[in-house]
TORKOL-4160 file (C-alpha; in steps of 0.2 Angstrom, whole numbers, padded with zeros to 4 digits, m for minus):
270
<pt num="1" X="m0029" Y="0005" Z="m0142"/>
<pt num="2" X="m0035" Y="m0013" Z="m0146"/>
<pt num="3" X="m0022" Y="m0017" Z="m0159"/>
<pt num="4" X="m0005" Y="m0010" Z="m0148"/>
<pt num="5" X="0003" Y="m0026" Z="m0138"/>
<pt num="6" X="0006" Y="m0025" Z="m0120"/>
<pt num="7" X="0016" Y="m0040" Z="m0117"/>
<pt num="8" X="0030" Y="m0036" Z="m0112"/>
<pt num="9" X="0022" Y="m0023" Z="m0099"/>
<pt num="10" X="0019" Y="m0026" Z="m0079"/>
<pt num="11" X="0010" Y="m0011" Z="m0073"/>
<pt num="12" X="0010" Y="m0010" Z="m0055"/>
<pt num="13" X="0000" Y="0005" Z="m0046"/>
<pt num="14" X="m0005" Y="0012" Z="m0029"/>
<pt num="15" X="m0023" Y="0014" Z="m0026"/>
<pt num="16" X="m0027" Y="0028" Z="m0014"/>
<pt num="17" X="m0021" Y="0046" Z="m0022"/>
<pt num="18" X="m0015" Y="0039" Z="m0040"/>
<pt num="19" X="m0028" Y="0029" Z="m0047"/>
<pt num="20" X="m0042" Y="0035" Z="m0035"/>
<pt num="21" X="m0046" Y="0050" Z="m0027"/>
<pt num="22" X="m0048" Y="0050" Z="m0009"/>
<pt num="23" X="m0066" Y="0042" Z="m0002"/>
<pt num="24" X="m0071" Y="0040" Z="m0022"/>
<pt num="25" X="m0072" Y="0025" Z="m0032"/>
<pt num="26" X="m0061" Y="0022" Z="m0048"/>
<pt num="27" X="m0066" Y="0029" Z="m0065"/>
<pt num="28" X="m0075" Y="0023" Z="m0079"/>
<pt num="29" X="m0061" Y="0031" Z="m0089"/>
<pt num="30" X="m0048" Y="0020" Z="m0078"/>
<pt num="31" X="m0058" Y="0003" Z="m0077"/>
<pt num="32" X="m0060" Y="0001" Z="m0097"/>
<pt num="33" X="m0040" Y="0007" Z="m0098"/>
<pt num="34" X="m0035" Y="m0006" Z="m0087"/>
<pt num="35" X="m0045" Y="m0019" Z="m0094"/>
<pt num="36" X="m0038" Y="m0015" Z="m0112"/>
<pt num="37" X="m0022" Y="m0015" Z="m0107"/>
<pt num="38" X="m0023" Y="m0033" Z="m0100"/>
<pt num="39" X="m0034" Y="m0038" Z="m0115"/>
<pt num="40" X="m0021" Y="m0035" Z="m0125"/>
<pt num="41" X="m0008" Y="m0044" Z="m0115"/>
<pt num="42" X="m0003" Y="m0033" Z="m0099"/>
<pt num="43" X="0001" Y="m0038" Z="m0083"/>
<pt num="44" X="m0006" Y="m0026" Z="m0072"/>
<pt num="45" X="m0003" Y="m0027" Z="m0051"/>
<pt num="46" X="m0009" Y="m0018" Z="m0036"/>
<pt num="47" X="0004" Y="m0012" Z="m0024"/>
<pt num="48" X="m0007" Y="m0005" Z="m0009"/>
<pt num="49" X="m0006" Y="m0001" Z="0013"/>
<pt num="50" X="m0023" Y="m0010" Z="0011"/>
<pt num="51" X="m0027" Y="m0027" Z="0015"/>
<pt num="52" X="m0032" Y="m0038" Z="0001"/>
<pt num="53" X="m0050" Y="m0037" Z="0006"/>
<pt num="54" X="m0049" Y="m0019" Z="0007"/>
<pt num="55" X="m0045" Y="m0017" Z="m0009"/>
<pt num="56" X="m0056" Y="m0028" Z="m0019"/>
<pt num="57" X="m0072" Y="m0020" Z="m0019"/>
<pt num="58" X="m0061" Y="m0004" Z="m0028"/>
<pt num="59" X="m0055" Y="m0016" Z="m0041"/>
<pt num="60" X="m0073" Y="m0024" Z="m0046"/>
<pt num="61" X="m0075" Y="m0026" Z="m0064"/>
<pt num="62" X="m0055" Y="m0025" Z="m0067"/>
<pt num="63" X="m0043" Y="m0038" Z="m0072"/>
<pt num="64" X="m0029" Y="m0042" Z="m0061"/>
<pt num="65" X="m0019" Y="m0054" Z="m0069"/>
<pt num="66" X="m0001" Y="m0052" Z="m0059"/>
<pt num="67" X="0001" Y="m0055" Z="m0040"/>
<pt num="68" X="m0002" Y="m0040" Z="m0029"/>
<pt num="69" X="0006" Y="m0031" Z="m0015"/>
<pt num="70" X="m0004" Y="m0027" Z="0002"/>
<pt num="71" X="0000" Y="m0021" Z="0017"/>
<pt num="72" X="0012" Y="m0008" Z="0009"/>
<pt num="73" X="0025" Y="m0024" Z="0004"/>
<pt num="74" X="0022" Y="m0036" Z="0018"/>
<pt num="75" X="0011" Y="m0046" Z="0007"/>
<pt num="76" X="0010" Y="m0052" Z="m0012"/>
<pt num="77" X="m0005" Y="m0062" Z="m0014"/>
<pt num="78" X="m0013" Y="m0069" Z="m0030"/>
<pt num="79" X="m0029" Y="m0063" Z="m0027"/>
<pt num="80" X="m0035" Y="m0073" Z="m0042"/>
<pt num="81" X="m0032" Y="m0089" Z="m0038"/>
<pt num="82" X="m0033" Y="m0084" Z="m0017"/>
<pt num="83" X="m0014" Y="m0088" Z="m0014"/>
<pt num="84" X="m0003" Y="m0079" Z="m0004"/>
<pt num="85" X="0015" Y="m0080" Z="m0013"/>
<pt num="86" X="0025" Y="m0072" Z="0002"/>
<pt num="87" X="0024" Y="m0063" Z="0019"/>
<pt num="88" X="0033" Y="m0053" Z="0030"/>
<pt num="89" X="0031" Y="m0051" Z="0048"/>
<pt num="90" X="0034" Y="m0040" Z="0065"/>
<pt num="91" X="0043" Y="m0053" Z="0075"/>
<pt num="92" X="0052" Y="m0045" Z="0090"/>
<pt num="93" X="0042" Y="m0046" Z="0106"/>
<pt num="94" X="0047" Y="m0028" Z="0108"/>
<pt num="95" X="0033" Y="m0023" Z="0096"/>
<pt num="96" X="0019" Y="m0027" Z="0113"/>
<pt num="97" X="0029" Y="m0015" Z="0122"/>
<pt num="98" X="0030" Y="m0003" Z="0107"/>
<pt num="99" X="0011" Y="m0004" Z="0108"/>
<pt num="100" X="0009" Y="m0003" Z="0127"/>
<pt num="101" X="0017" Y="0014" Z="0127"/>
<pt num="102" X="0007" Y="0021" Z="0112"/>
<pt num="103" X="m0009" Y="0017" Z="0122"/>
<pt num="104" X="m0005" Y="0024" Z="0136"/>
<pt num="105" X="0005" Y="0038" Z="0131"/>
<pt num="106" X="m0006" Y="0043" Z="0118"/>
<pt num="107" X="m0024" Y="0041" Z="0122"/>
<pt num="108" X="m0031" Y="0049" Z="0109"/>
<pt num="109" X="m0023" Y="0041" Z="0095"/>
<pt num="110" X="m0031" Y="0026" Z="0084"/>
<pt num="111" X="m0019" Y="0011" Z="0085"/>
<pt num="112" X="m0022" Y="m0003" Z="0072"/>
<pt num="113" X="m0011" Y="m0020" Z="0073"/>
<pt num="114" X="m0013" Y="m0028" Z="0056"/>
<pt num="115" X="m0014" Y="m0048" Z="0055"/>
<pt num="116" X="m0015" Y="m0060" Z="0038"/>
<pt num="117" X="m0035" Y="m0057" Z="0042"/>
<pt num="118" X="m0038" Y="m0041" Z="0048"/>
<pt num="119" X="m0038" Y="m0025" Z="0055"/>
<pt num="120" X="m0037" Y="m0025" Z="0073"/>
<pt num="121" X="m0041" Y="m0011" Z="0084"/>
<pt num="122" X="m0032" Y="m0012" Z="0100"/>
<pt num="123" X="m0037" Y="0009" Z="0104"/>
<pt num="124" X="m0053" Y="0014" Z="0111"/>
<pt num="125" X="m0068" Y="0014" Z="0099"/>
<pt num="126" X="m0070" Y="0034" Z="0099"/>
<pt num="127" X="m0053" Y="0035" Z="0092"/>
<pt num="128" X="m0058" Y="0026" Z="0077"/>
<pt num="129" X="m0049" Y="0034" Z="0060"/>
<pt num="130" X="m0065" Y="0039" Z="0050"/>
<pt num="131" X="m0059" Y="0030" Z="0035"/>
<pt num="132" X="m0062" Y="0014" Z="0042"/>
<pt num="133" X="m0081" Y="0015" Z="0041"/>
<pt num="134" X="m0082" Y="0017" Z="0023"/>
<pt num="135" X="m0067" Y="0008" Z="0015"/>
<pt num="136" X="m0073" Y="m0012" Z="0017"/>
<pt num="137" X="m0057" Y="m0017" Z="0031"/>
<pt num="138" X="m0061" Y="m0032" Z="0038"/>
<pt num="139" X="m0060" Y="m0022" Z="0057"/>
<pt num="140" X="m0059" Y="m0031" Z="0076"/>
<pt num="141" X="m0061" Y="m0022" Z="0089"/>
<pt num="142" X="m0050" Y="m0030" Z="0103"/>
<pt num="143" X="m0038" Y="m0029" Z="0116"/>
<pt num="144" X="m0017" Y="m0028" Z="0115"/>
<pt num="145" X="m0018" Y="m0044" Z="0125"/>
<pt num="146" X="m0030" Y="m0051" Z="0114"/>
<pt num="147" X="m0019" Y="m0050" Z="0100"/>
<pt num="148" X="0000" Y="m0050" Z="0106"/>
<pt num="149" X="0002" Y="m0068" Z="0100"/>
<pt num="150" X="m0003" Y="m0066" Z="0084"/>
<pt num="151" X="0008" Y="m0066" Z="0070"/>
<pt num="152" X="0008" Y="m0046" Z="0066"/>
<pt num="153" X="0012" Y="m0038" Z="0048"/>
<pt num="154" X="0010" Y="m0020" Z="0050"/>
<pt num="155" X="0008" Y="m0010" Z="0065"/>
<pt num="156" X="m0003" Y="0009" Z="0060"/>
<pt num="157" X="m0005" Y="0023" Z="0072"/>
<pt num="158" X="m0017" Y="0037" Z="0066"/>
<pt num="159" X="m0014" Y="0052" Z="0078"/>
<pt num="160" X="m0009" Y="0072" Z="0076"/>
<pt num="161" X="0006" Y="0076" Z="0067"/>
<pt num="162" X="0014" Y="0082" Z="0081"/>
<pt num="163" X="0012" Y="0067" Z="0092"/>
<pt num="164" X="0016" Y="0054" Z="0076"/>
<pt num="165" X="0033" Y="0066" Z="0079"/>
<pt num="166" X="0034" Y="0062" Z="0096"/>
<pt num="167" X="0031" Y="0042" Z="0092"/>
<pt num="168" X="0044" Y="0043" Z="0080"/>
<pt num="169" X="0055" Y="0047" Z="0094"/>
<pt num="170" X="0049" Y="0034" Z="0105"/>
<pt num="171" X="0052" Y="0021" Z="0091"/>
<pt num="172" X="0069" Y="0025" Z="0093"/>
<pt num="173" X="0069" Y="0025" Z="0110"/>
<pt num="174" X="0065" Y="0007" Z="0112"/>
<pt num="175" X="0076" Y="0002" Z="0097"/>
<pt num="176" X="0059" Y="m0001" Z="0087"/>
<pt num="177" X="0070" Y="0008" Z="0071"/>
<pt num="178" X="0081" Y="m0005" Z="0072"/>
<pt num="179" X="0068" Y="m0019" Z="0070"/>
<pt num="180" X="0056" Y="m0010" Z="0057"/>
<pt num="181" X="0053" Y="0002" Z="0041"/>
<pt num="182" X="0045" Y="0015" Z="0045"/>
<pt num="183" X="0034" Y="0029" Z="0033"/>
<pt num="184" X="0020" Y="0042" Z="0031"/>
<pt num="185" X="0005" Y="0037" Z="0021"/>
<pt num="186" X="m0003" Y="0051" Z="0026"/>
<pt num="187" X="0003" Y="0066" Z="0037"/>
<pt num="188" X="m0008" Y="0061" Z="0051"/>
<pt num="189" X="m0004" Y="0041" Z="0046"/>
<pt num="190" X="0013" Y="0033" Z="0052"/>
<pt num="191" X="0017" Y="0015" Z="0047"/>
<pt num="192" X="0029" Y="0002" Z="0054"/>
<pt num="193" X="0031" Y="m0015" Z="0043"/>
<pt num="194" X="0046" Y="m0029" Z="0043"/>
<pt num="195" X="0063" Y="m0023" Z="0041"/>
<pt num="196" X="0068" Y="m0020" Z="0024"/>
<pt num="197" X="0050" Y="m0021" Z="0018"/>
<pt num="198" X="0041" Y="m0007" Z="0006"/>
<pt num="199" X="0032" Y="m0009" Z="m0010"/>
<pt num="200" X="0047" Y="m0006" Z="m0020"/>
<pt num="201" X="0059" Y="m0021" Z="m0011"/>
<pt num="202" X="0041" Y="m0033" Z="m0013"/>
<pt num="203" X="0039" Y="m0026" Z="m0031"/>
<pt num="204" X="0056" Y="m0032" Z="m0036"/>
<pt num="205" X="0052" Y="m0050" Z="m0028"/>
<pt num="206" X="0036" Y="m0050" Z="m0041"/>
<pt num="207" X="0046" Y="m0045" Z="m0055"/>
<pt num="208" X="0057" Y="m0059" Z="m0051"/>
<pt num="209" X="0045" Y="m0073" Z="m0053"/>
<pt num="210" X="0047" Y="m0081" Z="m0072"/>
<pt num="211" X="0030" Y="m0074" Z="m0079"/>
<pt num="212" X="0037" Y="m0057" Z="m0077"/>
<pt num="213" X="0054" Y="m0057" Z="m0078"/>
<pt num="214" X="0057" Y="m0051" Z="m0095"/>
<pt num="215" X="0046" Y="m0036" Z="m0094"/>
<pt num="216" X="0047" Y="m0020" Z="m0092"/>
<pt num="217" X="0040" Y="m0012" Z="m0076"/>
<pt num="218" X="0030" Y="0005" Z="m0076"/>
<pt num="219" X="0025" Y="0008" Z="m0059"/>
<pt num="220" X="0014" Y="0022" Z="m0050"/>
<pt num="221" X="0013" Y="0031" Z="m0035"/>
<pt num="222" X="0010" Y="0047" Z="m0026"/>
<pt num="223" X="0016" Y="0047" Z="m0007"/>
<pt num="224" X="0031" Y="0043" Z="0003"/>
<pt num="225" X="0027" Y="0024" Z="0005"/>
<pt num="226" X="0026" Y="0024" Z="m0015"/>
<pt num="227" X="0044" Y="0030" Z="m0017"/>
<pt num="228" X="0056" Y="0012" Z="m0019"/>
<pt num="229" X="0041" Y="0006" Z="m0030"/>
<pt num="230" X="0043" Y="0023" Z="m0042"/>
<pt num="231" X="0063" Y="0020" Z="m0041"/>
<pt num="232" X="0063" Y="0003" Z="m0045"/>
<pt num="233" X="0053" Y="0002" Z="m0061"/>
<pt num="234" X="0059" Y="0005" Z="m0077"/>
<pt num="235" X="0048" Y="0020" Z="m0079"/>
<pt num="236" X="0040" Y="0027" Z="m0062"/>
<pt num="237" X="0025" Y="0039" Z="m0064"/>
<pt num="238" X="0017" Y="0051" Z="m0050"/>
<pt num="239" X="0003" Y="0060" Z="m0051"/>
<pt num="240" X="0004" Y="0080" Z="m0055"/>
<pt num="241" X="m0003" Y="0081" Z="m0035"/>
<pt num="242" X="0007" Y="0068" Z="m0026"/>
<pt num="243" X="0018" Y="0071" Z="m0012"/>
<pt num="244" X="0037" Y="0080" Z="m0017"/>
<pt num="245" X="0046" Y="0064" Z="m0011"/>
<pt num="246" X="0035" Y="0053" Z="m0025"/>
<pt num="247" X="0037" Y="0066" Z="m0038"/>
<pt num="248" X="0057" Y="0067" Z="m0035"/>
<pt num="249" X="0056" Y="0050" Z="m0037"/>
<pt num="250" X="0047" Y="0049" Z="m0051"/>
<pt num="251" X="0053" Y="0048" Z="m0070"/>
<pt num="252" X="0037" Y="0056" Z="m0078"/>
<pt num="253" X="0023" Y="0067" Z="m0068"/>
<pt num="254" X="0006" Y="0062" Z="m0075"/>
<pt num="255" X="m0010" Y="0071" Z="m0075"/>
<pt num="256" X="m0018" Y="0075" Z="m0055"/>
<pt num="257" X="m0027" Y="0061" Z="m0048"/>
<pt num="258" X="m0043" Y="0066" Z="m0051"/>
<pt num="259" X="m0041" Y="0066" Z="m0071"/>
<pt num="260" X="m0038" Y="0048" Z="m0077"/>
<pt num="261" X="m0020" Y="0040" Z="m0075"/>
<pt num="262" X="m0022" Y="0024" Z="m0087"/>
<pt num="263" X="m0028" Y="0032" Z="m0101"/>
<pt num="264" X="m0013" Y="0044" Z="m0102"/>
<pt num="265" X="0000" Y="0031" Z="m0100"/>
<pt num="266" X="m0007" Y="0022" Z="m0113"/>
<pt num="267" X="m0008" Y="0036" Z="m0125"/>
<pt num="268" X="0008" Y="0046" Z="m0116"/>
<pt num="269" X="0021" Y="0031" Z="m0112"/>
<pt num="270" X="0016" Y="0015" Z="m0120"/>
């Protein structure tokens, strides 16, 4: 492994479900992988929902050596040198509206408005998705009013499937499709970011930059919002367990989640 170049590689992966498992941490197997591959010259990149802070602690020990996508495309961020390369935000007032309804219509759901800093929690505490006592977000409890001013990234609702239906249709009610992308990360997780934003359009604006221009991409995912990252990469890899819509999209399955990724596109792919 040591004596195979990489330098004309950019590997961008997912986090949650390709190269973790959910609520575990990454592997052994994946951490010396990664840290090979960028020893001998790869450029590796995070494209994650997460905010930056959420994500660090899972990428302890490894080298990330190319700018990274947060907030599921609404951010790249150099998390080396702390530099924020390019945002995207939620700007129609509509979007307090949006929120107003989903509180009040849907009183059981857990409503997260996402800033450049945090996590903010705009839904009564008891609502609170579980994942977000154990995954390191940077979390406010606070009030719609409290936050309507701020400059909004991404905009979660954690609920039923059957009622993220129902605000799917309310999005479109108020035109909200028209101003927003909108996803699953999860059955029971529905996303809105910026117009035109996923990791796959954010992705294309790193591979842009003059450090990485001239390599190819190899990118990984395994749900829906993983599926213009896996179609704009040179070779786009999914997990054996990832969602249909990533593995269609997909050019190569890889081994399920819980067996190491890395490894096996060094040894399968590169």
């Amino acid at each position: 492994m040591s004596k195979k170049r990489y330098d004309d590689i950019l590997l961008i992966s997912d986090l949650d479900g390709t190269l973790i498992p959910r609520y575990e941490s990454i592997s052994e197997e994946n951490l010396q992988a990664l840290n090979a591959f960028t020893a001998a010259g790869g450029a590796f990149a995070v494209a994650t929902g997460r905010t930056p802070e959420a994500a660090l602690p899972y990428l302890d020990g490894i080298t990330v050596n190319a700018p990274s996508i947060f907030f599921n495309g609404a951010m790249l961020k150099d998390i080396a040198a702390n530099q924020v390369l390019e945002t995207r935000t939620l700007e129609e007032d509509l979007w307090r509206t949006f929120a107003a309804r989903i509180l009040y219509q849907f009183p059981r759901a857990c409503v997260e408005v996402y800033t450049a800093e945090q996590c903010n929690i705009i839904s009564p505490e008891e609502n609170d998705d579980p994942r977000l006592e154990d995954e390191f977000y940077n979390v406010s409890h606070t009030t719609l009013r409290a936050v309507e001013d701020e400059t909004w990234l991404k905009f979660f609702i954690c609920d039923a499937p059957i009622n993220l239906s129902f605000i799917e249709r309310l999005a479109k009610e108020l035109g909200i499709d028209q101003c927003s992308t909108s996803f699953y990360s999860e059955a029971n997780y529905l996303e809105f970011v910026p117009p035109g934003t996923s990791k796959g359009t954010m992705a294309e604006i790193l591979h842009a930059l003059p450090a990485y221009a001239k390599r190819r991409v190899i990118s990984c995912g395994d749900y829906e919002n993983d599926v213009g990252l896996l179609r704009m990469a040179d070779i786009g890899i999914a997990p054996e367990d990832a969602s249909a819509d990533a593995k269609a999209a997909a050019d190569r399955i890889g081994p399920p989640c819980r067996e190491p990724l890395v490894p096996w596109i060094l040894r399968e792919i590169l």
